[in-house]
C-alpha positions as CSV (number, residue, x, y, z in Angstrom):
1,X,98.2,148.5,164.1
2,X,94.6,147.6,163.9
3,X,91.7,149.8,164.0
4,X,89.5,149.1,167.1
5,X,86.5,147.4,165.6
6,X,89.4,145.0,164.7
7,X,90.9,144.9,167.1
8,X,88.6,143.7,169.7
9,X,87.1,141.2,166.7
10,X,90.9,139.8,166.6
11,X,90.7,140.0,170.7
12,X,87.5,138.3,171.0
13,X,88.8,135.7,168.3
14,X,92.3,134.6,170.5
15,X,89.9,134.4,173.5
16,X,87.9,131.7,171.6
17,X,90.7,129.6,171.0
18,X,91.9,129.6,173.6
19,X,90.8,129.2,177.6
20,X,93.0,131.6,179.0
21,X,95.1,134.1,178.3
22,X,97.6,136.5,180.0
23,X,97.6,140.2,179.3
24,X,101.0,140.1,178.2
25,X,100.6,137.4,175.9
26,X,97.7,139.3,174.4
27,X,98.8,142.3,174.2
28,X,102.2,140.8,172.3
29,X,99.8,139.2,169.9
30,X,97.3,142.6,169.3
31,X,100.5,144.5,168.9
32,X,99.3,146.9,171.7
33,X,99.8,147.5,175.2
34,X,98.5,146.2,178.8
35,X,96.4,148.7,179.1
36,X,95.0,148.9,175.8
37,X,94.1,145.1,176.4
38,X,92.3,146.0,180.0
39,X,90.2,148.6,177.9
40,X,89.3,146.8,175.0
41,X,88.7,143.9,177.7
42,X,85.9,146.5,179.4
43,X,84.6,146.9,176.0
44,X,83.6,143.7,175.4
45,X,82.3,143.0,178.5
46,X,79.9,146.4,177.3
47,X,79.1,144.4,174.4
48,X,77.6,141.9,176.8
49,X,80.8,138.8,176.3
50,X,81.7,137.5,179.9
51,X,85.2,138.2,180.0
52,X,86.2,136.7,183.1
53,X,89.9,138.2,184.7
54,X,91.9,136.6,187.5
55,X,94.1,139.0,189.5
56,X,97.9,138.1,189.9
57,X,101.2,137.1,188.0
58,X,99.4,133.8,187.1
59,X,96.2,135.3,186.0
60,X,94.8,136.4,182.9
61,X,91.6,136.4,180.8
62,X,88.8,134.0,180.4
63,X,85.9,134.4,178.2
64,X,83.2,133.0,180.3
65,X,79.5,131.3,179.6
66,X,76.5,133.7,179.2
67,X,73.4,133.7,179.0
68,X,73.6,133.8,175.0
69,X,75.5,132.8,172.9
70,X,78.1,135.3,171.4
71,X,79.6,135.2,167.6
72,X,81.9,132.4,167.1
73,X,84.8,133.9,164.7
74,X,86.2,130.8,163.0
75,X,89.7,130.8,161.0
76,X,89.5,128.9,157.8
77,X,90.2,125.0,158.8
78,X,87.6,126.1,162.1
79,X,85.1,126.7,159.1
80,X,85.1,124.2,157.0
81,X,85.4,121.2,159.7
82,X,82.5,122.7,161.0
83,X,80.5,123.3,157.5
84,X,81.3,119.7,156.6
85,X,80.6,118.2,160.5
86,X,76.8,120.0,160.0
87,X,76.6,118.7,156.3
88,X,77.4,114.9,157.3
89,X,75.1,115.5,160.6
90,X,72.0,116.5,158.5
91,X,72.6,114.4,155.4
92,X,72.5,111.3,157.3
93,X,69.6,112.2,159.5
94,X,71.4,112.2,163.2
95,X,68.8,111.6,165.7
96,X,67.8,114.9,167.5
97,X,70.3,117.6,166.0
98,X,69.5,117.1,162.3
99,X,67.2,119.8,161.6
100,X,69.0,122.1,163.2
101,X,72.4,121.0,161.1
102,X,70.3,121.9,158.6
103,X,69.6,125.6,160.2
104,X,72.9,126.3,161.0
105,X,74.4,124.9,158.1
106,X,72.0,127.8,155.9
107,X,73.6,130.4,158.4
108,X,77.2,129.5,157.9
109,X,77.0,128.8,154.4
110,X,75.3,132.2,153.7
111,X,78.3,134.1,154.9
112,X,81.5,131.5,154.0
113,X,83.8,133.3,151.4
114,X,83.7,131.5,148.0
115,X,87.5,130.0,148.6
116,X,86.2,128.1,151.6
117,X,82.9,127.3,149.7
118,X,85.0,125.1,147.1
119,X,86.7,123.3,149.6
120,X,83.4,122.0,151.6
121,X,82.2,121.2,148.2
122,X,85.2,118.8,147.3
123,X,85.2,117.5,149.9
124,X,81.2,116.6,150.0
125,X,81.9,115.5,146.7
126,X,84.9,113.5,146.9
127,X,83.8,111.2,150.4
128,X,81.8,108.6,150.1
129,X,80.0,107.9,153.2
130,X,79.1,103.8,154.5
131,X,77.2,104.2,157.8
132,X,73.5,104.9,155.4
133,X,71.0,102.9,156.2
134,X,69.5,100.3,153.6
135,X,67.1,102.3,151.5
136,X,68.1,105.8,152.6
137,X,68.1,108.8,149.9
138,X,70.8,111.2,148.9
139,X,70.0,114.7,149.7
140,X,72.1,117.4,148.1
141,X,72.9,119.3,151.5
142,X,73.0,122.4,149.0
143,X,69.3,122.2,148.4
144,X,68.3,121.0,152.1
145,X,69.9,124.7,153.0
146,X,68.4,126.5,150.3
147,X,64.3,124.7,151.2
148,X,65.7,126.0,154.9
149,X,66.2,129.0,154.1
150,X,62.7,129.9,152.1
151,X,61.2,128.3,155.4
152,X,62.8,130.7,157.3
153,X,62.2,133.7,154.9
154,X,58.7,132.5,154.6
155,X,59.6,132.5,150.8
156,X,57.7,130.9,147.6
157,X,59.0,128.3,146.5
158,X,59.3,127.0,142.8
159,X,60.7,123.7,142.0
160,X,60.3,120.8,139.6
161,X,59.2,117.5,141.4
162,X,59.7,114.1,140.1
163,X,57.8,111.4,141.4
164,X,57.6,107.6,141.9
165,X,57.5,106.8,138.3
166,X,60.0,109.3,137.1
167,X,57.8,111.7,135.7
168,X,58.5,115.9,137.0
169,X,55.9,118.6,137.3
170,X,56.1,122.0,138.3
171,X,55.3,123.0,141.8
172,X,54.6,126.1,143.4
173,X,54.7,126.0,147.1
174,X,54.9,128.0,150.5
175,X,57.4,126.2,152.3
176,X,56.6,125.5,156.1
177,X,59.5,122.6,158.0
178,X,62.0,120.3,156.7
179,X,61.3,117.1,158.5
180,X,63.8,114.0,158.2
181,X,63.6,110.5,159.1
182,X,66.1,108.0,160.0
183,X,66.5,107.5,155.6
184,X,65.0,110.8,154.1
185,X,64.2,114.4,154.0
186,X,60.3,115.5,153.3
187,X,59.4,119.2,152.8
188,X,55.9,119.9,154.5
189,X,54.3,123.0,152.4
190,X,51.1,124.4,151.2
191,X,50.7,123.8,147.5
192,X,49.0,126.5,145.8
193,X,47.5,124.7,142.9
194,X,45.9,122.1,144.9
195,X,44.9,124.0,148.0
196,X,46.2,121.4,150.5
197,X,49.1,120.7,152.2
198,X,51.7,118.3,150.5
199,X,54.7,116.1,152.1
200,X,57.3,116.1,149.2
201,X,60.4,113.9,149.1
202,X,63.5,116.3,148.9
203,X,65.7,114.2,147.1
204,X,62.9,114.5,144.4
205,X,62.8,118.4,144.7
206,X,65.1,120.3,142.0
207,X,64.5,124.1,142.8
208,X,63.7,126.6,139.9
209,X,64.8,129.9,141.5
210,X,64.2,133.2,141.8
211,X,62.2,132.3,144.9
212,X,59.1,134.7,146.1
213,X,57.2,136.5,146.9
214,X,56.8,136.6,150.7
215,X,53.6,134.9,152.3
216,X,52.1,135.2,155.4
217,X,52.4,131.1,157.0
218,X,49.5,129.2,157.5
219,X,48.7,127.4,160.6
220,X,50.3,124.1,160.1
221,X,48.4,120.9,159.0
222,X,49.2,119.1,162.4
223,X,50.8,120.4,165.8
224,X,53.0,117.1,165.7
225,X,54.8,117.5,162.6
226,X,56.6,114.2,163.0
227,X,53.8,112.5,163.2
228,X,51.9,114.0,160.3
229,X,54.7,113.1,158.1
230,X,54.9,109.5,159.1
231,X,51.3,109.2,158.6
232,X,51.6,110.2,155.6
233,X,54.5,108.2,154.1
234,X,53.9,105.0,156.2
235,X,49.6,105.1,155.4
236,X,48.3,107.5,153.3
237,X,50.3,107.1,150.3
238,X,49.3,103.8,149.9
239,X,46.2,101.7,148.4
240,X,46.4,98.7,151.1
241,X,46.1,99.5,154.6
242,X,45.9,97.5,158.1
243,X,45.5,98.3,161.9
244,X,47.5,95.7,163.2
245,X,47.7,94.8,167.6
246,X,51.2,93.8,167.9
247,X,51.6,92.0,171.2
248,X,54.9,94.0,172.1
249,X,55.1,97.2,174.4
250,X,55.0,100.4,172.3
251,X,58.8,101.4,173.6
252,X,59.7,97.5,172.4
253,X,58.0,97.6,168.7
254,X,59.6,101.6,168.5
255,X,62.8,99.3,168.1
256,X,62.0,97.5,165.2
257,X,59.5,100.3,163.4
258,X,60.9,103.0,162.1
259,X,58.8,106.6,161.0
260,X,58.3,105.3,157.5
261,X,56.6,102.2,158.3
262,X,53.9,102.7,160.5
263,X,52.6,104.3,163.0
264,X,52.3,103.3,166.8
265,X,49.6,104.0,169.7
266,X,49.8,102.2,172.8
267,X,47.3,99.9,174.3
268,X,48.6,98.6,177.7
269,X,52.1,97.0,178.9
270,X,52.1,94.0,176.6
271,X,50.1,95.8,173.5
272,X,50.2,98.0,170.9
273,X,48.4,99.5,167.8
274,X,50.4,99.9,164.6
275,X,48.8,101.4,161.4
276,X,50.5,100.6,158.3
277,X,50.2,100.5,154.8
278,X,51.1,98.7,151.3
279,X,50.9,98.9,147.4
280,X,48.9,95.7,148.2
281,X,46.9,93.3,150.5
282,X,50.1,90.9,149.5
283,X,53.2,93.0,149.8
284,X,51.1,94.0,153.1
285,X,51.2,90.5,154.6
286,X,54.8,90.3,154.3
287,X,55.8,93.5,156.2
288,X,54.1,92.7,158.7
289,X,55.6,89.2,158.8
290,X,58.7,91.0,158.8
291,X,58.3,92.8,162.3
292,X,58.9,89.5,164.4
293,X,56.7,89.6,166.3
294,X,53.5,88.3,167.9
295,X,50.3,90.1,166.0
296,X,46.6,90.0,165.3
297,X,44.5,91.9,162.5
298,X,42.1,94.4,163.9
299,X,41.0,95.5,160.1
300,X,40.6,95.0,157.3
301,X,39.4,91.1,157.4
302,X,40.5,91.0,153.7
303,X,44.3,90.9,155.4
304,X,43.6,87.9,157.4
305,X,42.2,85.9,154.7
306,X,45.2,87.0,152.7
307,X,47.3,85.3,156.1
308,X,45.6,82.3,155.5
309,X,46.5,81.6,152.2
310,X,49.7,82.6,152.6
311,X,49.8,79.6,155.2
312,X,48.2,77.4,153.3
313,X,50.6,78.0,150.6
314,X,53.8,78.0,152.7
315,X,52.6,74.9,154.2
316,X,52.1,73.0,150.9
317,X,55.5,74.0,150.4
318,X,56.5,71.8,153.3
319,X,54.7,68.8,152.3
320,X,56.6,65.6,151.1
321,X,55.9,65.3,146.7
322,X,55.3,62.1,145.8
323,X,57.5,60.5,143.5
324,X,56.7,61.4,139.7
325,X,60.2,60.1,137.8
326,X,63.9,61.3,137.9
327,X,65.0,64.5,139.6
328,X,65.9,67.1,136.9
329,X,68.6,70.1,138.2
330,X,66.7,73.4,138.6
């Protein structure tokens, strides 16, 4: 027979799965009696779990809502669908519930038995997903949980970083949020050789553990993470930049850009301000192009006169040649 602690861990576990239970049927699956089931019932309910009884020959237990959240006691299958529905929930960045994927994908994962482990891991492994968006990253969900968990810990951070042109330098960092866009995963933390804050790509991060020591956090660089973070991957990164008046409601142009490639402010009904950036005045020029919609350059004039000639020259393109000889295939 089992000893009470588990015992009542077992009860609380059959009233999980199912919504209700009789006492007889319980007590036939404890291996106990009736009443042994009414007082490990009472327990529970001391514990603070809203075990909910309904009198008669058709009545039985129901575990009830409260006002928190109790321990959810999985069997293995419960576990890994659930390890692998968080995983595919924050490595594809699911609008809303992503960074918390992340979160409770660190808690389960820190307490899953190794067997169970190796079987979220093949199947990560061996599933290829095809609903990412053009241009989105891979993020190895096992470091996503691991930056999680040094944010929560308020832990140092060592990793190597590689950036744009393939090169990797050593970073020591205290970590602050994971943020994730609709194609990628940034780490917002304080870097300690610089003295600044830093937004680093995760899929770029390759962590060089042990991790530590502990640090007291830092205000944050903005209240609106978000928004710091598109800043910086949509402007600041970039040598080219433009405020641009897009004649589209701010909830309309939302639609069409995304986090990574600009920023909006609204003006009125019709209007809106996007600030946006590019390697160059050029590539510049064509993302905006690319919005589809109505626009007019509010700075810098170097932009419009960029517009121009690339008007110029797409008109030319347009004209009729005149005749110089025979036709040669391109």
């Amino acid at each position: 027979m089992l000893d009470t602690s588990a015992r009542l861990l077992r009860l609380l576990s059959l009233l999980q799965a199912h919504r209700e239970w009789t006492g007889a049927d319980l007590a036939g699956r404890l291996g106990v009696t009736a009443r042994t089931v009414r007082r490990d019932v009472d327990r529970l309910r001391e514990l603070g779990y809203p075990v909910n009884a309904s009198p008669g020959t058709g009545g039985g237990y129901q575990l009830g809502a409260g006002a928190e959240m109790p321990p959810l006691l999985l069997d293995d299958d419960e576990a890994v669908a659930v390890a692998v529905g968080l995983r595919t929930a924050a490595g594809n960045g699911v609008e809303g519930i992503g960074e918390a994927s992340v979160r409770a994908l660190a808690k389960l994962e820190q307490v899953l038995p190794s067997r169970l482990r190796a079987r979220v891991s093949a199947l990560n492994r061996f599933t290829v997903p095809m609903f990412r968006g053009a241009g989105a990253s891979t993020v190895d969900s096992s470091v996503l949980t691991e930056l999680a968990g040094v944010c929560r810990d308020a832990e140092r951070l060592r990793f190597g970083y590689r950036d744009h042109g393939g090169t990797v330098t050593r970073r020591t960092v205290e970590p602050h949020r994971l943020v994730c866009s609709e194609r990628r995963w940034y780490l917002v933390a304080w870097d300690l050789d610089r003295e600044d804050w830093r937004t680093f790509r995760v899929d770029r991060i390759e962590p060089r553990p042990p991790h530590g020591p502990r640090f007291t956090p830092r205000p944050p660089p903005a209240e609106d993470l978000a928004a710091y973070v598109s800043r910086g991957i949509s402007q600041r990164v970039y040598a080219a930049r433009a405020v641009v008046r897009l004649r589209v409601s701010e909830q309309e142009a939302a639609r069409i850009v995304g986090p990574a490639d600009g920023t909006l402010e609204p003006l009125d009904e019709r209007s809106c301000i996007l600030r946006t950036g590019a390697v160059n005045l050029d590539v510049l020029v064509i993302h905006i192009m690319m919005i589809g919609c109505e626009f007019e350059v509010v700075e810098p004039t170097e932009l419009t006169d960029r517009i121009r000639a690339a008007r110029d020259r797409l008109g030319r393109s347009l004209e009729p040649r005149e005749a110089t000889g025979e036709v040669k295939d391109l």
